[in-house]
C-alpha positions as CSV (number, residue, x, y, z in Angstrom):
1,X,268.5,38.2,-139.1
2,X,267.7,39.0,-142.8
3,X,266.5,42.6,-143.2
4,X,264.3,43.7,-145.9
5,X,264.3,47.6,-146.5
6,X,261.4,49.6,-148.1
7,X,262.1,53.2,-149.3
8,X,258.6,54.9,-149.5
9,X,257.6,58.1,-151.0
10,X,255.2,60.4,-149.2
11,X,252.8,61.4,-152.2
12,X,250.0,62.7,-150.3
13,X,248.8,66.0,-151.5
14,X,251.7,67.8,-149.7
15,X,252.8,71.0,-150.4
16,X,256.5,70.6,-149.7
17,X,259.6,68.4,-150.5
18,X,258.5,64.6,-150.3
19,X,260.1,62.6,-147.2
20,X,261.3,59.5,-147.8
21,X,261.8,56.9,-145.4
22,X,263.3,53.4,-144.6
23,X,261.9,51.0,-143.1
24,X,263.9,48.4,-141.5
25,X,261.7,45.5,-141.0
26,X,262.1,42.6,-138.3
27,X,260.9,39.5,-140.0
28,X,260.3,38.0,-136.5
29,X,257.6,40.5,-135.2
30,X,255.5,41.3,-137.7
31,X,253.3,43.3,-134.9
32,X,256.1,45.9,-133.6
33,X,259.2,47.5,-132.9
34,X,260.6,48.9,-130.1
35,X,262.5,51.7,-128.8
36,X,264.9,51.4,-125.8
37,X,264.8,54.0,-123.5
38,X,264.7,55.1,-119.9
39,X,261.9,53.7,-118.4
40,X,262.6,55.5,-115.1
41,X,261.6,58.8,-116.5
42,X,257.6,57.4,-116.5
43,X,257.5,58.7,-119.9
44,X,255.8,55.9,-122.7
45,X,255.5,56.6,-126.7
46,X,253.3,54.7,-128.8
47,X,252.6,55.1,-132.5
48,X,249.6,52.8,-133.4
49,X,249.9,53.4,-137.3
50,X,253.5,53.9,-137.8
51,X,253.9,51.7,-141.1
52,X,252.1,51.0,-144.2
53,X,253.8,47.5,-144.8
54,X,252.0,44.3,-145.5
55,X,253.4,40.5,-145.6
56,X,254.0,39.8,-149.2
57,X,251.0,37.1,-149.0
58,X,248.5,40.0,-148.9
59,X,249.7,41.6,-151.8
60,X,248.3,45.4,-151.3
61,X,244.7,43.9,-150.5
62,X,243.6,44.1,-153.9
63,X,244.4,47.9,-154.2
64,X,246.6,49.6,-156.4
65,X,250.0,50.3,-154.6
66,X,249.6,53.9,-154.5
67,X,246.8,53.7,-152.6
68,X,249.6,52.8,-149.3
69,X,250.9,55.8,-149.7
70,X,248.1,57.4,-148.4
71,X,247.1,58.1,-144.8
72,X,244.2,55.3,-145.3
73,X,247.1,53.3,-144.8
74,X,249.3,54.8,-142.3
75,X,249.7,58.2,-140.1
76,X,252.1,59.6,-142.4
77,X,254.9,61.2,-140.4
78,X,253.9,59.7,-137.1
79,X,256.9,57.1,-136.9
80,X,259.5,59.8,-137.5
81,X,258.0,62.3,-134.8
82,X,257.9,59.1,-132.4
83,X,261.5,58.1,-132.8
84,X,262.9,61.7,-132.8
85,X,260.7,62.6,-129.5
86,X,261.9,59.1,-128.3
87,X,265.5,60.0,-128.6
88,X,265.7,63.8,-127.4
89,X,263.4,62.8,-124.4
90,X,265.6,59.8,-124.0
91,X,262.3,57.5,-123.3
92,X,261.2,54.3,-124.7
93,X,258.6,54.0,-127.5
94,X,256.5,50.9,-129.2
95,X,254.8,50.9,-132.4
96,X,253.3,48.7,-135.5
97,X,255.1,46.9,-137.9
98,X,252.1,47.1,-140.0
99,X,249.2,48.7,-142.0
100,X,246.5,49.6,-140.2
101,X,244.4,48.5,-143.4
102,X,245.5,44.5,-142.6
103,X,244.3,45.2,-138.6
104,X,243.6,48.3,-137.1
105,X,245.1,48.1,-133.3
106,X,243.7,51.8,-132.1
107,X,239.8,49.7,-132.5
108,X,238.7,47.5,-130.0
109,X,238.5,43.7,-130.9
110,X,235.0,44.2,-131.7
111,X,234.2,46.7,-133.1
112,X,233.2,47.0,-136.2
113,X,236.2,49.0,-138.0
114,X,238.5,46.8,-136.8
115,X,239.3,45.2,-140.1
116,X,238.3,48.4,-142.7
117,X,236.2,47.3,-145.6
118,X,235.3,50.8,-146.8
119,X,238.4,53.4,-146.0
120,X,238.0,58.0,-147.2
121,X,235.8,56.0,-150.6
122,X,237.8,53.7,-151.0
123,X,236.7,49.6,-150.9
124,X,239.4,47.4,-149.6
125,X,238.5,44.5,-151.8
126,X,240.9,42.2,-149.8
127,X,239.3,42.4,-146.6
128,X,236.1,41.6,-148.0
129,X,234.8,38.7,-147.9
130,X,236.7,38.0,-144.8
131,X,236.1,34.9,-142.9
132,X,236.6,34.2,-138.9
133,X,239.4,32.1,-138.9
134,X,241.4,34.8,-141.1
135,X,240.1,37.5,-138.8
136,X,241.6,35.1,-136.1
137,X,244.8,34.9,-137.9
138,X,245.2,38.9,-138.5
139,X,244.3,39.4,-134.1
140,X,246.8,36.7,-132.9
141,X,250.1,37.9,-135.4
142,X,249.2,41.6,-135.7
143,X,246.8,42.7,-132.7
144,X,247.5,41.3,-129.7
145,X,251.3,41.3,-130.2
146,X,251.3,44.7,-130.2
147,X,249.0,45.1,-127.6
148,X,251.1,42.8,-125.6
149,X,254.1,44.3,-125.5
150,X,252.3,47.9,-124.3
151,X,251.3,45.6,-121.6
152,X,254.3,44.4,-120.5
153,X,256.5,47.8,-121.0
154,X,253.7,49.3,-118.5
155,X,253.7,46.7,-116.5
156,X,257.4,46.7,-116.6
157,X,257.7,50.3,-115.2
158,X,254.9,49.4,-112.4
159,X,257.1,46.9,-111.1
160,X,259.8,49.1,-110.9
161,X,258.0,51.9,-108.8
162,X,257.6,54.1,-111.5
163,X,254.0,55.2,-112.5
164,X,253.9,55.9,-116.3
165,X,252.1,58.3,-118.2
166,X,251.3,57.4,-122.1
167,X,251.6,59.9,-125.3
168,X,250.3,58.3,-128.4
169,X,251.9,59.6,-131.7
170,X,249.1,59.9,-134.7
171,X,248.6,61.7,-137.5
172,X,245.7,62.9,-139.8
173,X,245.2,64.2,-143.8
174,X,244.6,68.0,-143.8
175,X,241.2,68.1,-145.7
176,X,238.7,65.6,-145.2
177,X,235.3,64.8,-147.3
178,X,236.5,68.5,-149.0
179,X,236.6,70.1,-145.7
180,X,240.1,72.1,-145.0
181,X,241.3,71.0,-141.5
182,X,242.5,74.3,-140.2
183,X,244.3,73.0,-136.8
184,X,247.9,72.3,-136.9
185,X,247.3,69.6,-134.1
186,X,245.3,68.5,-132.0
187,X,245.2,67.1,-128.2
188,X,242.4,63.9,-127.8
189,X,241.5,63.2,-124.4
190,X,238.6,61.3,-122.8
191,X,238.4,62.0,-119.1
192,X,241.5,61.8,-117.6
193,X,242.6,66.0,-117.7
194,X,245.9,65.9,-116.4
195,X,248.4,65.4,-119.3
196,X,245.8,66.9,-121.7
197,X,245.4,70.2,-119.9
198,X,249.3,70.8,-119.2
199,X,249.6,70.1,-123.3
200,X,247.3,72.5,-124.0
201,X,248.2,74.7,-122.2
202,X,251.7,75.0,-123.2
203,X,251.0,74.6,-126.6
204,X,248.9,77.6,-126.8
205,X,251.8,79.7,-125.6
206,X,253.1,78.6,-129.3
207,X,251.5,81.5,-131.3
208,X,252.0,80.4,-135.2
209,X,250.0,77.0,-134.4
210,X,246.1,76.5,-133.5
211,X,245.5,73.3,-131.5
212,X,242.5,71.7,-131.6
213,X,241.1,70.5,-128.0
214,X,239.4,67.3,-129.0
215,X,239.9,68.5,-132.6
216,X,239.7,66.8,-135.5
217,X,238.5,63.7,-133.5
218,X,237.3,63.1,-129.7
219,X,239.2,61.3,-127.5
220,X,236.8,59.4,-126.1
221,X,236.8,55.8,-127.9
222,X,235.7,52.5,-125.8
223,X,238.3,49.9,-126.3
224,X,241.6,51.8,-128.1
225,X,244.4,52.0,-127.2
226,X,244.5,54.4,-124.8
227,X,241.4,53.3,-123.0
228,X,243.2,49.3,-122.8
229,X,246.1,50.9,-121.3
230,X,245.6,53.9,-119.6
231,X,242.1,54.7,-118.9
232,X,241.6,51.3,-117.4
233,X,244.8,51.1,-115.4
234,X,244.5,54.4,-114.0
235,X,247.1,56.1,-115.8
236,X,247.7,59.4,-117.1
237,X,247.9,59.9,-120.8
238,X,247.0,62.0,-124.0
239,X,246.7,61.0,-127.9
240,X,248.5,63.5,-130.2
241,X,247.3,64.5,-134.0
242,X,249.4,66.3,-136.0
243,X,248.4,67.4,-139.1
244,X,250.6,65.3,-142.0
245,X,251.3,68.2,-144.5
246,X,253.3,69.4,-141.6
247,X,255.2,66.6,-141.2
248,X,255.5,64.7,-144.4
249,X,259.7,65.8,-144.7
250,X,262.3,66.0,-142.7
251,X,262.5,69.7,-141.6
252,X,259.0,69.5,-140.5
253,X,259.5,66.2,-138.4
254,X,262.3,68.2,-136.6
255,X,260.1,71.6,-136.1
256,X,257.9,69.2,-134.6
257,X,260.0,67.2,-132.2
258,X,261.2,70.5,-131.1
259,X,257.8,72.0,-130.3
260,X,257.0,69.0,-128.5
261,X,260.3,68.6,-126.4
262,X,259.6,72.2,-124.9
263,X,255.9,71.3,-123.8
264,X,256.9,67.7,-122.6
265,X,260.1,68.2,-120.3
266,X,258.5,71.1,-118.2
267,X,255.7,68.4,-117.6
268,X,257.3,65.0,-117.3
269,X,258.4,65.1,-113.5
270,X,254.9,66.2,-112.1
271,X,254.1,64.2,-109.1
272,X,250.4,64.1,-110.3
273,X,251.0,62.7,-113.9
274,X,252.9,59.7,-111.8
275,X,249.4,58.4,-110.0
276,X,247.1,55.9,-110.6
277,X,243.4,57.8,-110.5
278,X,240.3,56.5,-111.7
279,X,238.9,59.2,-114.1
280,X,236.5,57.1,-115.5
281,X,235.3,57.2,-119.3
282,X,232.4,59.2,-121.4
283,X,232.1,56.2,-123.0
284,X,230.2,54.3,-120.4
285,X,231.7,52.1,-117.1
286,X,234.8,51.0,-117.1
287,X,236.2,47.6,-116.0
288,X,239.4,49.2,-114.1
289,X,242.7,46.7,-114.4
């Protein structure tokens, strides 16, 4: 297999020492890389914008390259907190191979920001004009890959008795349209309480953080990821947002695994977080799986 490495540095208004990070990229998935782990501890990480890499073809969609260093591009952080929570909770993760301004897999197939056109002011002159078949091409190499292979790692663990629960891995910029985001992180949940509320609450027992519940998005979006593969299957899951300024280099990534490990392991063998139960959605009806 040829491998092509990036080295990226994290220039986001950031405070601290700049992270950088390699990339080591599978030129046979373009969609996704996984993580082996323990699939019998009913524990699954996903991290839908782990990259901000694009097949040379696309050039940087008609943006200057700096611009992909930003977190239009990518949930700076996110990767690194996926792979060290991965490997001190000894569980199996999945995530992108690719920039969630080519494809944007946490959007429905329809909806309207799949593809981004306009991203925080500023136009993505390469995805617009975009024509169907292209929009075709982008779903079946980047999309539904990914997608897929969530499927099958869930479906996997059904068929092996063990009821999984799903933590998503994101990240978000600390000020946003000139507003100062004063959570460290946040927990995004739509109906389904029971991994949310256990994070919360054990979270809050960390006194130098404030975790937003909710905060600074709301969980409930029809057709993301976690509604494809948790809302609709019945499973229980949450969607993590930790603020990128606090992640962005390698001491913070670790600070971060740590806080997690210590409000995950108390939580992971609960008999209730291993049951199918149909929570339903506040975004409308939903067609269970």
């Amino acid at each position: 297999m040829n491998e092509k490495w990036f080295i990226i540095l994290l220039i986001e208004s950031c405070p601290c020492d700049k992270n950088v990070l390699m990339n080591n990229i599978d030129k046979n998935n373009q969609s996704c890389c996984e993580i082996d782990g323990d699939l019998s501890r009913g524990f699954i990480l996903l991290c839908d914008h782990a990259r901000n890499e694009l097949p040379e073809k696309y050039g940087y969609l008609g943006l200057a390259k700096a611009q992909f260093e930003r977190h239009i591009a990518y949930d700076i952080g996110a990767e690194a907190v996926t792979r060290g929570l991965a490997e001190r909770l000894g569980v199996p993760a999945i995530m992108t191979n690719f920039s969630r301004l080519l494809i944007d897999p946490n959007r429905g197939d329809d909806d309207p920001t799949l593809i981004m056109k306009l991203s925080d002011g500023t136009v993505i002159s390469g995805n617009h004009p975009i024509d169907q078949d292209e929009i075709e091409y982008r779903k079946s190499t980047f999309y539904r890959p990914y997608h897929d292979a969530v499927s099958a790692m869930v479906e996997k663990s059904l068929a092996m008795g063990v009821v999984p629960m799903v933590f998503s891995i994101h990240s978000y910029t600390d000020n946003w349209k000139g507003d100062t985001r004063h959570w460290h992180a946040g927990i995004l949940w739509d109906s389904d309480e029971r991994l949310p509320h256990q994070l919360l609450e054990r979270l809050a027992e960390q006194a130098d953080i404030i975790v937003g519940d909710n905060e600074p998005y709301d969980g409930a979006l029809g057709n993301d990821t976690m509604y494809t593969h948790c809302t609709r299957r019945g499973l229980a899951h949450a969607l993590l947002e930790i603020r990128q300024d606090l992640i962005c280099y390698d001491e913070g990534v670790d600070e971060w695994v740590e806080r997690l490990v210590k409000v995950i392991e108390p939580v992971i063998d609960l008999p209730e977080l291993h049951q199918v139960m149909q929570k339903g959605s506040r975004t409308g009806q939903v067609d269970y799986i």
